[in-house]
Backbone as CSV, one residue per row, in Angstrom:
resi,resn,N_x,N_y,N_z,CA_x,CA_y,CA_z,C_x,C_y,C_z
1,UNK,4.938,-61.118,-1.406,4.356,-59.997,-2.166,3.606,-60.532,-3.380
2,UNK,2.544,-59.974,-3.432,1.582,-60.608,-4.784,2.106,-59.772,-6.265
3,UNK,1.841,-60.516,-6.808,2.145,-60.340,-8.638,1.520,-58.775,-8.792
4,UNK,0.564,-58.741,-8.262,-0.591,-56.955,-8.663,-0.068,-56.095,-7.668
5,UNK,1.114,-56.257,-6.510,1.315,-55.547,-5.862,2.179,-54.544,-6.177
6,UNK,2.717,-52.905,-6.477,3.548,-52.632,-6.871,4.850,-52.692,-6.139
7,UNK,6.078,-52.681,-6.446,7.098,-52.632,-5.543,7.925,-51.221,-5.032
8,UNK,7.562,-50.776,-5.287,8.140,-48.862,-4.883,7.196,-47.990,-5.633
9,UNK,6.888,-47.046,-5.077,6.321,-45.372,-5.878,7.140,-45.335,-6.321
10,UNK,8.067,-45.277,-6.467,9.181,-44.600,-7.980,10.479,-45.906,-8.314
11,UNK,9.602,-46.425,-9.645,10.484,-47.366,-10.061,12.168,-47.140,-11.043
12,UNK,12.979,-47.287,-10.157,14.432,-46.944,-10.853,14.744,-48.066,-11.672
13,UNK,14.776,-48.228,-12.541,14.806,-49.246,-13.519,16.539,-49.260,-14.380
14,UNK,17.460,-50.557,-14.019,18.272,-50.346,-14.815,18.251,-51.369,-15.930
15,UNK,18.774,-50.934,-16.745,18.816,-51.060,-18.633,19.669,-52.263,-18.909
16,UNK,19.673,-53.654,-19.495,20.831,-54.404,-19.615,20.193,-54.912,-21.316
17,UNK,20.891,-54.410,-22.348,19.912,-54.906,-24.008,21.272,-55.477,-24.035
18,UNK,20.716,-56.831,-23.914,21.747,-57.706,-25.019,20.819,-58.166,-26.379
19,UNK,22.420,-58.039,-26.831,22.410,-58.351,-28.425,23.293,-59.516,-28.679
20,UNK,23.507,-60.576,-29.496,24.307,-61.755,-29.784,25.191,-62.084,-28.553
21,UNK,24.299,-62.013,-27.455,24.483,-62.837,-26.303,25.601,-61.764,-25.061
22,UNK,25.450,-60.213,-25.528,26.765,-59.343,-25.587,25.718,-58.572,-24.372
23,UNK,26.480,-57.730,-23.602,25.587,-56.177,-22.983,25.855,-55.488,-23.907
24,UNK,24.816,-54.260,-24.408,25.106,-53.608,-25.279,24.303,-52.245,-25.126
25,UNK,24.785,-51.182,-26.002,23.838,-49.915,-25.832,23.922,-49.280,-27.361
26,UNK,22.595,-49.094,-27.739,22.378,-48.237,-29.145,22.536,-47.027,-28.614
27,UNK,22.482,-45.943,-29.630,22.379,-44.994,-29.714,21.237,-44.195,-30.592
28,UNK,20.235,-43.945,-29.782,19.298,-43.317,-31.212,18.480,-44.530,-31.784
29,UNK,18.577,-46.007,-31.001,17.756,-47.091,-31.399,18.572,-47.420,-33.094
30,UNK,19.765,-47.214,-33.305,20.529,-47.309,-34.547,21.080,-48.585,-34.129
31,UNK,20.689,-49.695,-34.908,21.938,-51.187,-34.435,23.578,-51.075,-35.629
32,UNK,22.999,-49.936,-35.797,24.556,-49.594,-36.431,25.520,-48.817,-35.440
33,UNK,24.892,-48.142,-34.530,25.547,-47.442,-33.571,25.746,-48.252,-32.450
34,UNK,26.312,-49.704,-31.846,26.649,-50.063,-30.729,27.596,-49.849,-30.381
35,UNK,27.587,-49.781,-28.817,28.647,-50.231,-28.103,28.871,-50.937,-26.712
36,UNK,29.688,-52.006,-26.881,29.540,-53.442,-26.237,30.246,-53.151,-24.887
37,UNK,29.330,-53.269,-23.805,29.575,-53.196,-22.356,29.779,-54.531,-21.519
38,UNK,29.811,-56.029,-22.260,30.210,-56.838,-21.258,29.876,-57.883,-22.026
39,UNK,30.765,-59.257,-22.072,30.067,-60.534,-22.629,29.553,-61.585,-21.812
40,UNK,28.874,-60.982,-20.452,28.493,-61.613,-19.794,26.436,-61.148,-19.026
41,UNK,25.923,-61.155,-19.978,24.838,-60.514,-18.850,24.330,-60.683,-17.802
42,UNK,24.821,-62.464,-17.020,24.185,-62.211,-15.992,24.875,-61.835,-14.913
43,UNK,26.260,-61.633,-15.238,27.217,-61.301,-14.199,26.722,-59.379,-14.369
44,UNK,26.319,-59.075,-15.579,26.018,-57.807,-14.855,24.791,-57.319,-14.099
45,UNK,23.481,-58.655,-14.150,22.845,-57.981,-13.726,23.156,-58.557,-11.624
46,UNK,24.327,-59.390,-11.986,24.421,-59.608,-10.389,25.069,-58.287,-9.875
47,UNK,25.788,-57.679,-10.967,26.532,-56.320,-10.538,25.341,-55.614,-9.965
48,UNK,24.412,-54.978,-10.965,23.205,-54.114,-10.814,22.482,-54.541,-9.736
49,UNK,22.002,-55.520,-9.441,21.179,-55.886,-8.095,21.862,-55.640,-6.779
50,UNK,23.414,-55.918,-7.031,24.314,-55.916,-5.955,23.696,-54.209,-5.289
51,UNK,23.707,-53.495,-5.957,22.984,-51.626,-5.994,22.012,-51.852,-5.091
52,UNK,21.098,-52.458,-4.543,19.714,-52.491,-4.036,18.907,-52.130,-5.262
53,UNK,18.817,-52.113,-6.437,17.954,-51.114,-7.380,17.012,-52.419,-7.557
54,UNK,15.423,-52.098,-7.337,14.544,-52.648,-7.499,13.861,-53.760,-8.632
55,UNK,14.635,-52.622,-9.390,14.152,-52.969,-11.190,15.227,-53.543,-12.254
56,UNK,15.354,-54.214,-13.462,16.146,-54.112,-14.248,15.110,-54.598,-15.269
57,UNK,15.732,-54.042,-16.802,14.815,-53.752,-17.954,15.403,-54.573,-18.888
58,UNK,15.296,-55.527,-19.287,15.675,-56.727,-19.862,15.171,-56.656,-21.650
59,UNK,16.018,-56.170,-22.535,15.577,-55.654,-23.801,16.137,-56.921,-24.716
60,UNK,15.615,-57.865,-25.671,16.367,-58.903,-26.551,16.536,-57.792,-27.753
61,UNK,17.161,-57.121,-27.603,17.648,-56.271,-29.348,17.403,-57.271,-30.391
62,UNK,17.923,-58.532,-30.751,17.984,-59.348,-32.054,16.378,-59.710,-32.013
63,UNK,15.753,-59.860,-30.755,14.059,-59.955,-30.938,13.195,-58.884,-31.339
64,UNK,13.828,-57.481,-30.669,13.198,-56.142,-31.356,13.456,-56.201,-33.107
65,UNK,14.719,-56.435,-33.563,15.268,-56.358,-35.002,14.465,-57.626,-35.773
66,UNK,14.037,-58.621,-35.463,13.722,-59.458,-36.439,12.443,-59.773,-35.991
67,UNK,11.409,-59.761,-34.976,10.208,-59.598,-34.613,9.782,-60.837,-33.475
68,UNK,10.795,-61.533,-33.106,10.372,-62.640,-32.413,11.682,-62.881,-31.222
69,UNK,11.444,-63.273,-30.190,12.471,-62.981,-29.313,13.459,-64.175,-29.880
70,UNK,14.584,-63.688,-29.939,16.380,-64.948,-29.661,16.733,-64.897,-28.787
71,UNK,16.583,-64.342,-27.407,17.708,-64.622,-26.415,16.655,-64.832,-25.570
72,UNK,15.861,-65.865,-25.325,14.890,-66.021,-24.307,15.571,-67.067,-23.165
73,UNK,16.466,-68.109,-23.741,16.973,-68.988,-22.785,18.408,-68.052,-22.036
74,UNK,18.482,-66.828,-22.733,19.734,-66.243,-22.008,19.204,-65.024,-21.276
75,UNK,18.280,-64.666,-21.096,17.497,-64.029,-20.428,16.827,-64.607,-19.118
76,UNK,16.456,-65.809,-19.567,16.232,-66.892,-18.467,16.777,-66.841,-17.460
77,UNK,18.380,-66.656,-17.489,19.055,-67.026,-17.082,19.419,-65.925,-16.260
78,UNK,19.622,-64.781,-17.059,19.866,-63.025,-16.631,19.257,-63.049,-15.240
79,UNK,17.761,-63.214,-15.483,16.647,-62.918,-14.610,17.130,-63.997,-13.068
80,UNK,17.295,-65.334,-13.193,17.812,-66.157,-11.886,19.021,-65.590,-11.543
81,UNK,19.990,-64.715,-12.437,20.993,-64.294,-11.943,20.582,-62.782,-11.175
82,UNK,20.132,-62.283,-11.374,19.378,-61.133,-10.755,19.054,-61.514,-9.387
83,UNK,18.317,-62.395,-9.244,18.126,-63.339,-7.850,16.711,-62.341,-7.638
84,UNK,15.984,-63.333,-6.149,14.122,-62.884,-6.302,14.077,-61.336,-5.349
85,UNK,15.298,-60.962,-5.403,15.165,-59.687,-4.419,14.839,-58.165,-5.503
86,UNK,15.371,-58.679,-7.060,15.157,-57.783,-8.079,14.141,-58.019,-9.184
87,UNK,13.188,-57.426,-9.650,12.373,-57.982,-10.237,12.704,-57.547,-11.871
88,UNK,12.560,-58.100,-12.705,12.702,-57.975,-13.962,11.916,-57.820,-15.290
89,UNK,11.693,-56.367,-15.599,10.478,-56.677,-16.889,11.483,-56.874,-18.051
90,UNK,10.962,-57.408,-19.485,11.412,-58.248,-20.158,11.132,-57.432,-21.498
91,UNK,11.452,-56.864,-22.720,11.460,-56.198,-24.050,11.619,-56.867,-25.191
92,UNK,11.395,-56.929,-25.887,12.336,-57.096,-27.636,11.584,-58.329,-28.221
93,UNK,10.554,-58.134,-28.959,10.112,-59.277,-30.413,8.910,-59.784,-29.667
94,UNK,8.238,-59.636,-28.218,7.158,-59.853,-27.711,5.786,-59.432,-28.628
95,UNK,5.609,-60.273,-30.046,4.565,-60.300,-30.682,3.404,-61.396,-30.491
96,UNK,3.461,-62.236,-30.067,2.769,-63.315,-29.819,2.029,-63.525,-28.048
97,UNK,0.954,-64.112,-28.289,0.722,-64.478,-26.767,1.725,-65.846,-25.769
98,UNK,2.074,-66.371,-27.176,3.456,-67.608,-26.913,4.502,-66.935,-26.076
99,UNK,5.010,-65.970,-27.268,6.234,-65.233,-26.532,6.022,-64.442,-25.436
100,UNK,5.169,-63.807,-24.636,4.633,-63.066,-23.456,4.883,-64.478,-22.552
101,UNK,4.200,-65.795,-23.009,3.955,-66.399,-21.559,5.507,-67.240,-21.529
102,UNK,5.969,-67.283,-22.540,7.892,-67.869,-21.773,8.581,-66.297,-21.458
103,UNK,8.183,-65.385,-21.501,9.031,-64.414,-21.190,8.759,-64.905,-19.002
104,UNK,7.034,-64.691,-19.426,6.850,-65.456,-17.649,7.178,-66.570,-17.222
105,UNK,7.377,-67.580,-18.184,7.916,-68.721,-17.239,9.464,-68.234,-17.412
106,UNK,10.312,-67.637,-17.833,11.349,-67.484,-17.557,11.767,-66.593,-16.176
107,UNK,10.552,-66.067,-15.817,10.645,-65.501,-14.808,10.604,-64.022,-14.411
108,UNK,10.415,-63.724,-16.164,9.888,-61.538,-15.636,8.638,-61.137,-14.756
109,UNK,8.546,-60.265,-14.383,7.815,-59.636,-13.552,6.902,-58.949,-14.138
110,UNK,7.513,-58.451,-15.485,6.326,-57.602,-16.423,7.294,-58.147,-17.839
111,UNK,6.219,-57.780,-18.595,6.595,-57.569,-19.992,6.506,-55.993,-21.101
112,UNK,7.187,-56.087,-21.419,6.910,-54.808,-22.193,6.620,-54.695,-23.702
113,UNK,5.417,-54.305,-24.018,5.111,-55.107,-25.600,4.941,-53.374,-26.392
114,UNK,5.315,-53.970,-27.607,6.223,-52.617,-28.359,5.321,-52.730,-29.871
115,UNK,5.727,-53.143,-30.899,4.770,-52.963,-32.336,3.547,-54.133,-32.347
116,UNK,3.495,-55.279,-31.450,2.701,-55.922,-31.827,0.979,-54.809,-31.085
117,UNK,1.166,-53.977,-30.017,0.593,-53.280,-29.245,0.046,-52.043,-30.131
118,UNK,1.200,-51.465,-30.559,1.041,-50.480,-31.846,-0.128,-51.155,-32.829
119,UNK,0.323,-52.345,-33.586,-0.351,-52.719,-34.592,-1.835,-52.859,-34.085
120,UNK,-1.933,-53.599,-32.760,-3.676,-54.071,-32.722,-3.254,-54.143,-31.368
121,UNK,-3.986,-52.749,-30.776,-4.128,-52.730,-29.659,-5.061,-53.346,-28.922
122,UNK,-6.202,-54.161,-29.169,-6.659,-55.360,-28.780,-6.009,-56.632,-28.432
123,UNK,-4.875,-56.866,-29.169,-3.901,-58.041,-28.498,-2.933,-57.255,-27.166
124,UNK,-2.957,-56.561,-26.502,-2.417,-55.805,-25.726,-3.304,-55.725,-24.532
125,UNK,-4.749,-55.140,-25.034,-5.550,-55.474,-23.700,-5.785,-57.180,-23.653
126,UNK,-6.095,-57.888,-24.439,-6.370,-59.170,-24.222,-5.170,-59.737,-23.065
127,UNK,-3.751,-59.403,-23.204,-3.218,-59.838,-22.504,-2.986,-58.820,-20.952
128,UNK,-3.421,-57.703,-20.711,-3.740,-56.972,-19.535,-5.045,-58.017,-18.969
129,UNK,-6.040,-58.333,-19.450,-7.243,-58.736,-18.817,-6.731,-60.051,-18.440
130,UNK,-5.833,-61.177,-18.743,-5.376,-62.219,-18.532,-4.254,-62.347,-17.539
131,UNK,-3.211,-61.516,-17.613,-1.908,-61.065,-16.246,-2.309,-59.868,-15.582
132,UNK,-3.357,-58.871,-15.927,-3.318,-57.553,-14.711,-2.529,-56.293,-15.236
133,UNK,-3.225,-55.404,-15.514,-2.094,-54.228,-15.652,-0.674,-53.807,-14.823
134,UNK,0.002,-54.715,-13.863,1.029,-54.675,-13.471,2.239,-55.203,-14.075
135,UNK,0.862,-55.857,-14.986,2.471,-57.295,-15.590,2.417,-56.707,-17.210
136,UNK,1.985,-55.956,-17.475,1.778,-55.441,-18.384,2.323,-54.386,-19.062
137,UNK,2.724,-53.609,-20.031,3.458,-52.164,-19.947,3.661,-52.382,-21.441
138,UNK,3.679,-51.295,-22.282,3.300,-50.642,-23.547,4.740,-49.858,-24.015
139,UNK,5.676,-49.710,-24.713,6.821,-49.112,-25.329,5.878,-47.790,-26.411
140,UNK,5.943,-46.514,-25.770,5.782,-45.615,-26.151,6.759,-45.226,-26.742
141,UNK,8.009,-45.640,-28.317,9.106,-45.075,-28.726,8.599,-43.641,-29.626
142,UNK,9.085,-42.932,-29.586,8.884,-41.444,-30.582,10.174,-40.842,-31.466
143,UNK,9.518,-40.234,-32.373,10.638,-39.764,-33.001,9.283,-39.007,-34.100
144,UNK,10.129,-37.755,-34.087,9.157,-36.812,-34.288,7.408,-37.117,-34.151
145,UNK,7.270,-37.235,-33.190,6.035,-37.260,-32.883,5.261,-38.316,-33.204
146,UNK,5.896,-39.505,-33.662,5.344,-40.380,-34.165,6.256,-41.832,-33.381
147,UNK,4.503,-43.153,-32.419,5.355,-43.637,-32.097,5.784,-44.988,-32.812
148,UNK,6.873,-45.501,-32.823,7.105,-46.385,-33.876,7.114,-48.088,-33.009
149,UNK,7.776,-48.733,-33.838,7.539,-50.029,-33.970,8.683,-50.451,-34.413
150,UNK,8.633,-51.802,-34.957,9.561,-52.651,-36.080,10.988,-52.178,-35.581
151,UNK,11.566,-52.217,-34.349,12.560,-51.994,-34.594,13.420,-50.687,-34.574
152,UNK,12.590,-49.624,-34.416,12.285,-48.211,-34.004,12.536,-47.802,-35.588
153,UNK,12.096,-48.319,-37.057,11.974,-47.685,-37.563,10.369,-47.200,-38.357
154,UNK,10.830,-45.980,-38.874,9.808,-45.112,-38.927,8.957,-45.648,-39.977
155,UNK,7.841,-45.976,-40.438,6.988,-46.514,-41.398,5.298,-45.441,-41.303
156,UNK,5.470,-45.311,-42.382,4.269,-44.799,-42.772,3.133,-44.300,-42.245
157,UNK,2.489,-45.186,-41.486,1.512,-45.687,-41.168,1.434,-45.844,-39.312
158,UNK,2.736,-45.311,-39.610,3.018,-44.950,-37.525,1.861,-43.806,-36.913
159,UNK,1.303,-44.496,-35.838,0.278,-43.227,-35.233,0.999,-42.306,-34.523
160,UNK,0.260,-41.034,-34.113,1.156,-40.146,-33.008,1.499,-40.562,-32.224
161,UNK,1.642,-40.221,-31.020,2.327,-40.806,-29.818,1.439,-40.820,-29.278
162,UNK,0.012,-39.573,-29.280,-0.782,-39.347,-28.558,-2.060,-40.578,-28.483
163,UNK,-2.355,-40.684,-30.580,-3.357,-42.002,-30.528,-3.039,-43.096,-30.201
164,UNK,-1.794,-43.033,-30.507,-1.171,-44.613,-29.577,-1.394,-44.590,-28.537
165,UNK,-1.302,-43.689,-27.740,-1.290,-43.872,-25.939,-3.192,-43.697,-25.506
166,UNK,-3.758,-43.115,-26.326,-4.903,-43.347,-26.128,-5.265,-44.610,-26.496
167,UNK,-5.318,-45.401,-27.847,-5.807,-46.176,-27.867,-5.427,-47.832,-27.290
168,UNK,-4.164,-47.831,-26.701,-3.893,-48.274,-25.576,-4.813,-48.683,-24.201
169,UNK,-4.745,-46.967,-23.973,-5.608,-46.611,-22.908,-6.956,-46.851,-22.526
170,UNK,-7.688,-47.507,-23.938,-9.310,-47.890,-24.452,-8.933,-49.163,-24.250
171,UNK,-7.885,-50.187,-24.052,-8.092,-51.599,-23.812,-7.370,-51.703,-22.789
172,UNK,-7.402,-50.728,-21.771,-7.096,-50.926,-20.049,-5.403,-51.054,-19.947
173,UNK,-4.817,-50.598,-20.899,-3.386,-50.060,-20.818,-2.878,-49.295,-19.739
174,UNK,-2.772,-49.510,-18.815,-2.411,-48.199,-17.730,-0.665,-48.191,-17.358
175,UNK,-0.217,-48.537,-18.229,1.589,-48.520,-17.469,2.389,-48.173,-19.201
176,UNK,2.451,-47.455,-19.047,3.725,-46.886,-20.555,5.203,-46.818,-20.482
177,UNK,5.664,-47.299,-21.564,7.567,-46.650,-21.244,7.661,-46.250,-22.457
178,UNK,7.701,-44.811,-21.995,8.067,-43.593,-22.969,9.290,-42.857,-23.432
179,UNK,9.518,-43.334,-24.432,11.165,-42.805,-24.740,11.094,-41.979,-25.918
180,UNK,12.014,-40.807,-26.226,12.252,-40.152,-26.679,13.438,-40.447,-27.474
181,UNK,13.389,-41.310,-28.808,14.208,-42.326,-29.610,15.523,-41.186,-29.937
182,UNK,14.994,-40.224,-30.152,16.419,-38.957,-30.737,17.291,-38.684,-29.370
183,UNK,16.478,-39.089,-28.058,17.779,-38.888,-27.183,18.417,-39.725,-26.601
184,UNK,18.007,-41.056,-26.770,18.153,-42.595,-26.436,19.919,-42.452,-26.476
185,UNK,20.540,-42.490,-25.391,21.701,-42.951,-25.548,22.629,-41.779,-25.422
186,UNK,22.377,-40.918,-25.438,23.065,-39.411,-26.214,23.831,-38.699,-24.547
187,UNK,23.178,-39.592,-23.978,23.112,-38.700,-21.865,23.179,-36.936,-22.492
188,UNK,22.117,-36.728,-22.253,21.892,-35.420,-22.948,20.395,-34.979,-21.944
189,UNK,19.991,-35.642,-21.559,18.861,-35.273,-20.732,17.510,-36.133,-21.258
190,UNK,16.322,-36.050,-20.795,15.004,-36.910,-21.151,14.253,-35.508,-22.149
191,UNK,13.656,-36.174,-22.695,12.338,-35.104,-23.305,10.866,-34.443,-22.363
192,UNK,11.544,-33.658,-21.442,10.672,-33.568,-20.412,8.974,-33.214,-21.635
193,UNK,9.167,-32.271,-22.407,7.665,-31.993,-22.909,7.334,-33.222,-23.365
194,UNK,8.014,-34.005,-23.624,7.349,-35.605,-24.408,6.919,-35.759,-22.886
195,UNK,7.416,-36.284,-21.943,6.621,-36.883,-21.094,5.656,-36.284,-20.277
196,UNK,5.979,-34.936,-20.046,4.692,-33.606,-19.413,3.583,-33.890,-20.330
197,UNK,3.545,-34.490,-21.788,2.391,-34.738,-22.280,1.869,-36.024,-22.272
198,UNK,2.486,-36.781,-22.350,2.043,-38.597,-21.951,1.503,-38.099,-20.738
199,UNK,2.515,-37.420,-19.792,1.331,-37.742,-18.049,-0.252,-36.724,-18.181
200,UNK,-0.147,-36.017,-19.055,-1.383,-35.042,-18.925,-2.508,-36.112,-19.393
201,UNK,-2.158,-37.256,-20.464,-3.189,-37.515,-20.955,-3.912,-37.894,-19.695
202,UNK,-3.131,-38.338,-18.665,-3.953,-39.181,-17.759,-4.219,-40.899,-17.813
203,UNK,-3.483,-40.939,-18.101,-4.250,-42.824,-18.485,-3.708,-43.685,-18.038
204,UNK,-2.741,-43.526,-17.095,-1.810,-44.266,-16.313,-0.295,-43.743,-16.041
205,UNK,0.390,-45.018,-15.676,1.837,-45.024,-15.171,2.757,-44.681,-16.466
206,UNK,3.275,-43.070,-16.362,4.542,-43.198,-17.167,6.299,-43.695,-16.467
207,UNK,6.134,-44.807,-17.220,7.911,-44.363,-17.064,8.715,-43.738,-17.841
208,UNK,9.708,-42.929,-17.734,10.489,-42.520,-18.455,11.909,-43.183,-19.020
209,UNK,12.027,-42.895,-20.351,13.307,-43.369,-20.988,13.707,-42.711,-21.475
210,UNK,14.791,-42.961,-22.088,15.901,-42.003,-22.910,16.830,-40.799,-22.907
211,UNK,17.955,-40.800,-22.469,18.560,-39.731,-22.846,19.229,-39.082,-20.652
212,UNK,18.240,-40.018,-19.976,18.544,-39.868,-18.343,20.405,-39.830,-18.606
213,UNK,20.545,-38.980,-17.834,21.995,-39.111,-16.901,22.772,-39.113,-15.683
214,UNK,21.791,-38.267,-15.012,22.513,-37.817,-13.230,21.144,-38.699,-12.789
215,UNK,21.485,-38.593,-11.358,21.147,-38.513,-10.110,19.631,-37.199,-10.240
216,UNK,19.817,-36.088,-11.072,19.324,-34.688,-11.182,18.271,-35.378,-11.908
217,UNK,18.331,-35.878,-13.061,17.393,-36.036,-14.357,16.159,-36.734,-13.627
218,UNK,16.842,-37.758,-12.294,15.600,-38.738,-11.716,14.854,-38.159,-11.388
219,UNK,15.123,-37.028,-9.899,14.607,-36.614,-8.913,13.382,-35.241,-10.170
220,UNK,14.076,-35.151,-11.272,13.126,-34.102,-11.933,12.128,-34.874,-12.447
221,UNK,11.975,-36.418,-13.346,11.017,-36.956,-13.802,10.287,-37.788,-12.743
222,UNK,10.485,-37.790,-11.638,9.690,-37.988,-10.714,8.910,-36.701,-9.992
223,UNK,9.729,-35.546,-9.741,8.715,-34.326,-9.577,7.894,-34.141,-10.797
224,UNK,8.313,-34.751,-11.704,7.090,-34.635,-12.849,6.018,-35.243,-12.841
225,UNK,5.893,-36.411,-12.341,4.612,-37.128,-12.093,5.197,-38.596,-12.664
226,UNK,6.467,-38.747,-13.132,6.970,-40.114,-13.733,6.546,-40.817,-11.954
227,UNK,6.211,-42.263,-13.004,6.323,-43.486,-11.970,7.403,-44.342,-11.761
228,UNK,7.909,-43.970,-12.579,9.358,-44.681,-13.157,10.763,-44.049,-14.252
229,UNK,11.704,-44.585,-13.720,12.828,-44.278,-15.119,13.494,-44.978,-15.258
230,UNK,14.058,-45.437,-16.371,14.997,-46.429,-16.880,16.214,-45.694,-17.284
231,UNK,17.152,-46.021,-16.607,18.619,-45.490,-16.804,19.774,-46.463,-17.168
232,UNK,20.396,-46.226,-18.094,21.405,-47.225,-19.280,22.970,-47.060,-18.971
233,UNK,22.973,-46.013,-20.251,24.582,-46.079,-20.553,24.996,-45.073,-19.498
234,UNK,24.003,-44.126,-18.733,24.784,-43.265,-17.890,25.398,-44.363,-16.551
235,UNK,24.799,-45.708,-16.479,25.498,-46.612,-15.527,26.833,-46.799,-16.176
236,UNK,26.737,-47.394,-16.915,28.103,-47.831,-18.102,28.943,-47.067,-18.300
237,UNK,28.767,-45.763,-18.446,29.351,-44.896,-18.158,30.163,-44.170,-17.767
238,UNK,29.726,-44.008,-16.352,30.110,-43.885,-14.557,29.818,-42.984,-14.757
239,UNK,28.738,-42.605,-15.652,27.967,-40.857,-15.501,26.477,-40.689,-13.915
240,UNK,26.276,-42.049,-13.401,25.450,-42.460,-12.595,26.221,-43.570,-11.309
241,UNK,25.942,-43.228,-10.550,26.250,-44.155,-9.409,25.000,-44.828,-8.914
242,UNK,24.706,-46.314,-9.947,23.647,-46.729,-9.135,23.097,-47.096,-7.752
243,UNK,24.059,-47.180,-7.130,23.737,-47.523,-5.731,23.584,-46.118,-4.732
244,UNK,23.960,-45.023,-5.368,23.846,-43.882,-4.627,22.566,-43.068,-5.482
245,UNK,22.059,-43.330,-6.072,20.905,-42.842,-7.278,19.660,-44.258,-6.006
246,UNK,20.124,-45.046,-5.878,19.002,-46.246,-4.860,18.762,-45.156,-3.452
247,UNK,20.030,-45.122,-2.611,19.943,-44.290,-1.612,19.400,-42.848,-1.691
248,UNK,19.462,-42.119,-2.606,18.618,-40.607,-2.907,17.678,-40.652,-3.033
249,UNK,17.059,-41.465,-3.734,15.806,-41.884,-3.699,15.024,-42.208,-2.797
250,UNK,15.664,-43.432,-1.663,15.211,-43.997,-0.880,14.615,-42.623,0.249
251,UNK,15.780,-42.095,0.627,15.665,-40.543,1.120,14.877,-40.017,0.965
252,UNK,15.070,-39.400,-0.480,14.122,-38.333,-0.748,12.691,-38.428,-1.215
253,UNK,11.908,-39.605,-0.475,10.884,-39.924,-0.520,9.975,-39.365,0.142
């Protein structure tokens, strides 16, 4: 299968953010609010693949918090533990064109670039025109209407959600992950009007984040026009049965 090829119409994406080498889950994007799901990540993402699930979403929290990735050699590692049947996009402190290309030699499938994209959305297409809008993908975080950066906190000078995703969209941005930061974690449901408006703009692939819980929440942000969803703590949980959330899908295609 080629690098530009996609791997499913509806990407189920599961969530593994380590933090000081830990599985972990914020709440609300708060690193005051954790709670620690395993001190092993690659044994969980052998758990998660064990699922058939296509995807897993590989977040460095201590790289989102301080601007430059720390857990790149343990991510490395995540990703060979995943094995080549699951593909892996990669999150957290991806400011540099340095840090994008060891996220690829470590072996992600995509990258997902978050305030450096925000700040100068020209370093964002520069690196779409160089890997392909497949390998590519944009962190749409919100919180009141504004999408942020740094860490998911709120600064000044944050654009809407909307000029962000447009001006994205002007340097050949076509793949978003759109989360709704106030429901991040909460299993409370997604922000369907946040994402009914990302897909109207038109400008590509939304995936959805934040706040997913059932089996129900998928099958609705995919009748929505989502291309994707990323689902977390409802695994951790046991609010989700990933391997039966793989099979419904597979089905109800």
């Amino acid at each position: 299968m080629g690098w530009e090829e996609p791997l499913s119409t509806f990407e189920l994406i599961a969530a593994i953010d380590i933090r000081a080498g830990r599985v972990v889950r914020l709440v609300q994007g708060d690193f005051g609010r954790e709670t620690v799901y395993g001190d092993d990540p690659s044994e969980t993402a052998r758990a998660l693949a064990s699922t058939g699930v296509a995807w897993l979403h590989l977040v460095d929290l201590d790289g989102a918090s301080s601007g430059a990735p720390q857990q790149s050699q343990l991510i490395g590692r995540v990703v060979a533990a995943a094995g080549s049947g699951t593909a892996c996009q990669v999150a957290g402190g991806l400011r540099t064109e340095g840090a994008v290309e060891t996220a690829f030699e470590n072996g992600a499938r995509r990258v997902v670039l978050g305030t450096a994209a925000l700040a100068e959305p020209g370093f964002a297409g520069a690196l779409v025109r160089r890997f392909g809008t497949e390998r590519i993908a944009c962190a749409i975080d919100v919180r009141d209407g504004r999408a942020l950066g740094h860490g998911w906190r709120t600064t000044a000078d944050a654009p809407s959600a909307e000029d962000a995703i447009s001006r994205l969209a002007e340097v050949g941005v076509t793949r978003l992950v759109v989360t709704a930061i106030d429901r991040d974690g909460l299993l409370e449901g997604l922000d369907l009007v946040l994402l009914r408006a990302a897909i109207g703009l038109d400008v590509g692939d939304v995936l959805a984040s934040g706040g997913l819980s059932s089996i129900a929440d998928l099958l609705a942000v995919r009748d929505l026009g989502c291309a994707g969803a990323i689902v977390g703590r409802a695994i951790y949980e046991g609010r989700l049965d990933l391997a039966e959330a793989v099979r419904v899908l597979a089905l109800d295609t």
